[in-house]
N, CA, C and O of each residue as an XYZ file, in Angstrom:
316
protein
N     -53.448    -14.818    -84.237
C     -53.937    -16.153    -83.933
C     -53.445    -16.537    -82.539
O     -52.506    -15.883    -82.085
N     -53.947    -17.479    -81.839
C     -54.062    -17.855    -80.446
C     -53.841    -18.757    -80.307
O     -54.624    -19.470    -80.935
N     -52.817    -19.540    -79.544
C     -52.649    -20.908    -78.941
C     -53.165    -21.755    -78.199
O     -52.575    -21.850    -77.123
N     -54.234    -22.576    -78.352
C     -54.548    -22.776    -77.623
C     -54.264    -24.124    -76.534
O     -54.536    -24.062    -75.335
N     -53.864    -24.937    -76.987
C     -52.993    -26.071    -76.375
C     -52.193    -26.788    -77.483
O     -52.665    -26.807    -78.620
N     -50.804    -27.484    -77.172
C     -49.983    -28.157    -77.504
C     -50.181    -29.418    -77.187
O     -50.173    -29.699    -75.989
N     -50.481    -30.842    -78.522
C     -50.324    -31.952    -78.721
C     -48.941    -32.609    -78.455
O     -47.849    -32.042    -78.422
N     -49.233    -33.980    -78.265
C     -48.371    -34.513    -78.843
C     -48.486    -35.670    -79.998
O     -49.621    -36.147    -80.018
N     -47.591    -36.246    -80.971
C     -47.953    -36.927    -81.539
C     -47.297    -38.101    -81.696
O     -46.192    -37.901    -82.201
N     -47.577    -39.562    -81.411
C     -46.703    -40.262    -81.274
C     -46.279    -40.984    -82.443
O     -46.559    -40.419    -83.500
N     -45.571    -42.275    -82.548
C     -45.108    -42.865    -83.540
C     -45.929    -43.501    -84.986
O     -45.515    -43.777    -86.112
N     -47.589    -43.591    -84.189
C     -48.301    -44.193    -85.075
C     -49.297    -42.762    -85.543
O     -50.441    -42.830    -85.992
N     -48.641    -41.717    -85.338
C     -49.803    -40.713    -85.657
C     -50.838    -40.085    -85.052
O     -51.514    -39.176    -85.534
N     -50.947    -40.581    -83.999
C     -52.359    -40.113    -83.293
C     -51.407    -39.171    -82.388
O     -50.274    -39.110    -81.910
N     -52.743    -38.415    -82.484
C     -52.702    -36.640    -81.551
C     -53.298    -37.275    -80.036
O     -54.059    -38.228    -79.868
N     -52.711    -36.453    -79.103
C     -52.855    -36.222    -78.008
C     -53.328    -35.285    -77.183
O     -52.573    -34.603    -76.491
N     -55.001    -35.119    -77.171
C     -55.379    -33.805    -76.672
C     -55.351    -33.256    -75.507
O     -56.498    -33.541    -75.164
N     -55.030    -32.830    -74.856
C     -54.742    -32.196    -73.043
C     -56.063    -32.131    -72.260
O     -56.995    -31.391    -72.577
N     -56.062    -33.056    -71.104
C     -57.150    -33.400    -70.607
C     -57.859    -32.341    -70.366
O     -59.043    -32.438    -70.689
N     -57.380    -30.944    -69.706
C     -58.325    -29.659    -69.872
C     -58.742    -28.916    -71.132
O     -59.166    -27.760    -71.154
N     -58.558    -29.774    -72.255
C     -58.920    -28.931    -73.615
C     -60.016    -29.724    -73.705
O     -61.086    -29.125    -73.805
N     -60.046    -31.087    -73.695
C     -61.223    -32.250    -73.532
C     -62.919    -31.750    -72.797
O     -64.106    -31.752    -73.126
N     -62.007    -31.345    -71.574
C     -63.226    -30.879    -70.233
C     -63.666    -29.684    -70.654
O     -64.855    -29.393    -70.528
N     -62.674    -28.736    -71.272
C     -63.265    -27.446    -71.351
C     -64.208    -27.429    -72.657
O     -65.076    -26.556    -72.654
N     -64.145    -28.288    -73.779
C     -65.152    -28.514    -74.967
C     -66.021    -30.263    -74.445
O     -66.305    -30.971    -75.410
N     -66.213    -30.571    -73.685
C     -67.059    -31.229    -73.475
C     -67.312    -32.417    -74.623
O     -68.284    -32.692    -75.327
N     -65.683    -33.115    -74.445
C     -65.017    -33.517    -75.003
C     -64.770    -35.229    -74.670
O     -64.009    -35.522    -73.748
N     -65.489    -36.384    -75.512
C     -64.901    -37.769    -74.489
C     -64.406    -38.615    -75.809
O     -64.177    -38.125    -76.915
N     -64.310    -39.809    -75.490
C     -64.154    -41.249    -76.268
C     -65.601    -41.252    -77.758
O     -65.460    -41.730    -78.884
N     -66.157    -40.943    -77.506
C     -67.389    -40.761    -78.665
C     -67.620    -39.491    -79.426
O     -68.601    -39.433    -80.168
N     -66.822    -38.485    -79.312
C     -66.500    -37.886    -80.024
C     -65.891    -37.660    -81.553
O     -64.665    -37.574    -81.627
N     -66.537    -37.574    -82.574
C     -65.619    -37.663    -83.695
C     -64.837    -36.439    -84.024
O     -64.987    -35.292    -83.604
N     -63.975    -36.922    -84.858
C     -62.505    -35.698    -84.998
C     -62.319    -35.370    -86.414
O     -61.545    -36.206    -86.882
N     -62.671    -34.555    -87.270
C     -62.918    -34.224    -88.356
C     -61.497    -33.435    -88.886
O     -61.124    -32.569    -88.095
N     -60.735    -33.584    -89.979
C     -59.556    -32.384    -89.819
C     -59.841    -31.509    -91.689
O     -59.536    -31.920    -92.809
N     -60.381    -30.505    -91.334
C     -60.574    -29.939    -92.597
C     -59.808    -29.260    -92.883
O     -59.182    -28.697    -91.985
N     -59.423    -28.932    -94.571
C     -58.193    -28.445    -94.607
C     -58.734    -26.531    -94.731
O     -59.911    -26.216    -94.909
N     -57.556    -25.467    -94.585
C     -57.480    -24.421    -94.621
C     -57.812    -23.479    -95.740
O     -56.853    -23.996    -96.313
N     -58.123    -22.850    -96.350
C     -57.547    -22.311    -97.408
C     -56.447    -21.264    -97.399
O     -56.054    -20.860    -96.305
N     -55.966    -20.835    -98.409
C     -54.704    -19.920    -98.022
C     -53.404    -20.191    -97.228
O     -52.537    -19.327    -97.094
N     -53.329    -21.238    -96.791
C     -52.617    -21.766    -95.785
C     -51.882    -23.120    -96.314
O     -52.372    -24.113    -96.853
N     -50.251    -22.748    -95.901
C     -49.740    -24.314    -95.744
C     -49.539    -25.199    -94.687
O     -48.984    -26.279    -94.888
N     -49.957    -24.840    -93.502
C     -49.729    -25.521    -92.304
C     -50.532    -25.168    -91.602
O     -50.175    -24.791    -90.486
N     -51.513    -25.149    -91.848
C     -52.823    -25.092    -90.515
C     -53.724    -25.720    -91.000
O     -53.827    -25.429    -92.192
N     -54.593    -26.596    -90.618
C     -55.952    -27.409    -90.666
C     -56.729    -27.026    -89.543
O     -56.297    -26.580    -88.480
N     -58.405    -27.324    -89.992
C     -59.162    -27.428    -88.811
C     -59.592    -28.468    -88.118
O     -60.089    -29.348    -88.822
N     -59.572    -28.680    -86.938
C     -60.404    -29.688    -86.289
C     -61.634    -29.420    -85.876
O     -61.907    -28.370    -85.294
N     -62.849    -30.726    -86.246
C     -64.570    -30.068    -85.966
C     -64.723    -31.630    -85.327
O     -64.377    -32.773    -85.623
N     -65.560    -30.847    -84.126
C     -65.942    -32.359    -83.218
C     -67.127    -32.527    -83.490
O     -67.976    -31.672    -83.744
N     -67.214    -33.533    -83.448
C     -69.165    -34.138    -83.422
C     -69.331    -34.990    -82.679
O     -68.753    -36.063    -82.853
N     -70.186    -34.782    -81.597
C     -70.840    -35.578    -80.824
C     -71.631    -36.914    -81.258
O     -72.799    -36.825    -81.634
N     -70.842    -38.388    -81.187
C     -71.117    -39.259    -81.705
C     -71.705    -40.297    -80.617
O     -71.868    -41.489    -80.879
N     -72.009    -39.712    -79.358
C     -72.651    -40.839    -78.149
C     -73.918    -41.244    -78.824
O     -74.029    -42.443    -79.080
N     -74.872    -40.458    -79.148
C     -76.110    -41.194    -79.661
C     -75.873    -42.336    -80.887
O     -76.139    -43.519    -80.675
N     -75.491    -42.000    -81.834
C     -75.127    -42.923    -82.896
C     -74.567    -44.312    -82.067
O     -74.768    -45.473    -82.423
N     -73.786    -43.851    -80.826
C     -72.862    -45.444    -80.527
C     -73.708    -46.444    -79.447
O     -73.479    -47.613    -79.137
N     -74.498    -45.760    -79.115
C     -75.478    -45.888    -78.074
C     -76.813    -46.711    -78.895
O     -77.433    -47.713    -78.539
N     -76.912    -46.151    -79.696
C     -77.538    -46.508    -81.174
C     -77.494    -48.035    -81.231
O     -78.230    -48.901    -80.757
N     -76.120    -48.082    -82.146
C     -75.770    -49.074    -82.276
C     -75.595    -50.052    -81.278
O     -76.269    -51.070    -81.440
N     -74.685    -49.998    -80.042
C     -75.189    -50.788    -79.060
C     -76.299    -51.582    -78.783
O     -76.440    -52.802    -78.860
N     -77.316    -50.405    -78.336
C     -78.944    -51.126    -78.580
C     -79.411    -51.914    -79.768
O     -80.288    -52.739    -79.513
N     -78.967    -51.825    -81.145
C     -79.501    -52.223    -82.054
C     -78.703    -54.179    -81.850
O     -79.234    -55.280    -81.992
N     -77.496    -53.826    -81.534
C     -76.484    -55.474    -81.544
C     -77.027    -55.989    -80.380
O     -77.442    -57.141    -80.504
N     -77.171    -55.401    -79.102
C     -77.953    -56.155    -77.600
C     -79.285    -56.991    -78.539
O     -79.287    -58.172    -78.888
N     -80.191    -56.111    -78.751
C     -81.398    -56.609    -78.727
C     -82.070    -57.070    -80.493
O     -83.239    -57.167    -80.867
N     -80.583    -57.298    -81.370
C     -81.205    -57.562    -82.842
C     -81.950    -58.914    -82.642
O     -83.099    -58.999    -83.077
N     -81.240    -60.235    -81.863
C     -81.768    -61.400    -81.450
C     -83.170    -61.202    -81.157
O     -83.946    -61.770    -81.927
N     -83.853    -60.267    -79.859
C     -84.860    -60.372    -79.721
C     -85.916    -59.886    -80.843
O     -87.042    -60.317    -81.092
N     -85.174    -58.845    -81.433
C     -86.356    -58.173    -82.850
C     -86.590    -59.415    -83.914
O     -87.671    -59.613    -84.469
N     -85.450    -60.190    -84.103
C     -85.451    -60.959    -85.329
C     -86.508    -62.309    -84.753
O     -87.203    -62.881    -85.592
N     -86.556    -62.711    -83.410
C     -87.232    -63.634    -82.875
C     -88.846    -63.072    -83.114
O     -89.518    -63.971    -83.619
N     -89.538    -61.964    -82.907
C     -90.373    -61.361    -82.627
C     -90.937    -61.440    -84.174
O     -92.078    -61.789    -84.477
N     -89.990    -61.078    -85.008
C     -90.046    -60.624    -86.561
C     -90.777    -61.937    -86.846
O     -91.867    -61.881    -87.415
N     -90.191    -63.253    -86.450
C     -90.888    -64.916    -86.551
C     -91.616    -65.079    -85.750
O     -91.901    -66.276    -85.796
N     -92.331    -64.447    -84.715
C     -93.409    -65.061    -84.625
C     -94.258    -64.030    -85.145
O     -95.343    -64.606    -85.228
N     -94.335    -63.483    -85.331
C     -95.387    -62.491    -86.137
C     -95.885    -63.092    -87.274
O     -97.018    -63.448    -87.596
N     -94.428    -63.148    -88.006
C     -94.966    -64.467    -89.025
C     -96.055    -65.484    -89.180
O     -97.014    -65.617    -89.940
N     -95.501    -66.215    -88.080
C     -96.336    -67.359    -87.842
C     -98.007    -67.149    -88.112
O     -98.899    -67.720    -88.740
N     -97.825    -65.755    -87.076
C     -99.487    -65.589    -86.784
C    -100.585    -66.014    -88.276
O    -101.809    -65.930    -88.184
């Protein structure tokens, strides 16, 4: 098995990933962090990223512009 970078972890738990482990998996803030466990193993887990920009981007657009859909939704009504 292979090392590939060293965390750190601070007082409240959260991991610290090394800004070239980030860049080299194409890696940001919208990323989700999955930790699955091993089998056979007492001390190793996996981590699986998922690319979560669309979903947040998503949502964004949906909270900007719910006002204008729900306005639109009433006058349609009207008609």
């Amino acid at each position: 098995m292979m090392w590939i970078a060293k965390c750190k972890i601070d007082n409240r738990g959260r991991l610290t990933l090394p800004k070239s482990f980030m860049e080299a998996n194409k890696l940001n803030m919208y990323t989700d962090v999955y930790i699955q466990t091993m089998y056979n193993t007492e001390n190793c887990v996996k981590l699986v990223f998922k690319d979560n920009l669309i979903e947040e981007l998503e949502n964004v657009f949906d909270e900007r512009f719910k006002d204008d859909r729900e306005q639109h939704e009433v006058s349609e009504e009207e008609r």
